[in-house]
Steps between C-alpha positions, in 0.01 A plus 500: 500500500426842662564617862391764665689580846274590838669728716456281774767254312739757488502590832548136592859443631704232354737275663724218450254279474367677172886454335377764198407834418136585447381300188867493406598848470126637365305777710152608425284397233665281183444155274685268357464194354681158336465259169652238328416081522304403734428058537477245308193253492501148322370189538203276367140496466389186516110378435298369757168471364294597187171506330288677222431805721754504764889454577676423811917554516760492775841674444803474716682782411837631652681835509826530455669838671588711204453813640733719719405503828884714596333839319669768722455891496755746647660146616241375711220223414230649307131429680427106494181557302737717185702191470437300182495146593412283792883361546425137580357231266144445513233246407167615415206220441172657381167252434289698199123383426358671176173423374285614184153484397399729182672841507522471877887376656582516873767393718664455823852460630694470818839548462807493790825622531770293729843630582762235413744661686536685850643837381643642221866626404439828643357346844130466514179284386178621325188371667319210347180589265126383515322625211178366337275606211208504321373617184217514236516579148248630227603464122295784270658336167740302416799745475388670894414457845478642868578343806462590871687313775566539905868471654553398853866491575664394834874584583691431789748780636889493446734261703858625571660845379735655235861348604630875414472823562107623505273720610268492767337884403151428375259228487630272148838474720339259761487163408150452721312785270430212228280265439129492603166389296365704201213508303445617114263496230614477118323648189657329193450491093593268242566551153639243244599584111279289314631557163767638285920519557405486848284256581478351801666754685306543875554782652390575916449757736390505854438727778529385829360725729573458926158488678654407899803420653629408844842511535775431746604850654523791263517506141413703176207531364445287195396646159340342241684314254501448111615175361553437114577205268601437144533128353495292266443150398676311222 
């Protein structure tokens, strides 16, 4: 993450009510950033329907809170959004319709994501998550294909605050500058070994590209964002 620093911040008194320095000791422009785990997703996908041409699945999935959510720099809380895991436990269902019909596939899926818990070690709750999706596929041979897809994603804004020291300096420290409803478009390929030592390896890639937003107070811009997958089957 990168900041840039508007004079108008800096000539901003601070008072008790603050409790920190600006952005924990940092003046002017800087970035920094975190890593590690983040969550844990498991559960089943269980069959609800089938035919020659189409599929129809349900899967109540849960999250498990394997990421930090304590990540501290200059010993204060990190922003909420640089943490690496939602803190509570989770359950996610998702419906998924696929159907087929020659070298055309297409999908749809509505997927949700319900808080299990009302805050987290460190003090606070994520918003719950809306999201739906639809696809459509076109296979060129039997070893690739392209896909486009729309996103619309719903998010509710953070309940409670860090139970430590924080700071309230720019925008990602305020727990009602999250959440909102977004909307993105996806440009995907395909591609599956068909032969040799490595045959039936897939492998994926997808950009997902924002095309609108409207979100609760003031927030980053989103960029784009590449996804990639390797797997196999055995």
């Amino acid at each position: 993450m990168g900041h840039t620093e508007h004079m108008e911040h800096m000539e901003m008194p601070m008072d008790d009510t603050m409790g920190h320095d600006a952005h924990g000791g940092h003046m002017g422009s800087h970035s920094h950033g975190t890593d590690g785990w983040g969550d844990t997703i498991f559960g089943p996908e269980l069959k609800i329907a089938s035919g020659a041409n189409y599929h129809l699945q349900f899967a109540p999935m849960f999250r498990a809170p394997t990421g930090d959510v304590d990540y501290k720099m200059n010993g204060v809380f990190t922003h909420y959004m640089m943490q690496l895991g939602s803190g509570t436990w989770d359950f996610l269902p998702s419906i998924t319709y696929t159907g087929r019909a020659d070298r055309l596939t297409w999908g749809a899926q509505v997927l949700g994501v319900v808080r299990l818990e009302k805050e987290n070690d460190s003090g606070y709750q994520l918003g719950d998550v809306l999201q739906a999706t639809g696809w459509g596929s076109y296979r060129f041979a039997n070893w690739i294909s392209a896909s486009v897809r729309g996103l619309y994603t719903e998010q509710g804004k953070i309940e409670g605050h860090y139970n430590g020291a924080h700071n309230h300096s720019s925008p990602p420290d305020l727990q009602f500058n999250y959440g909102g409803r977004f909307w993105d478009i996806g440009f995907g390929v395909n591609t599956v070994v068909p032969s040799g030592t490595f045959k039936g390896l897939r492998l994926s890639a997808e950009w997902l590209q924002p095309v609108g937003e409207d979100v609760n107070g003031y927030q980053l811009e989103r960029d784009g964002t590449l996804w990639a997958n390797a797997s196999i089957a055995f």
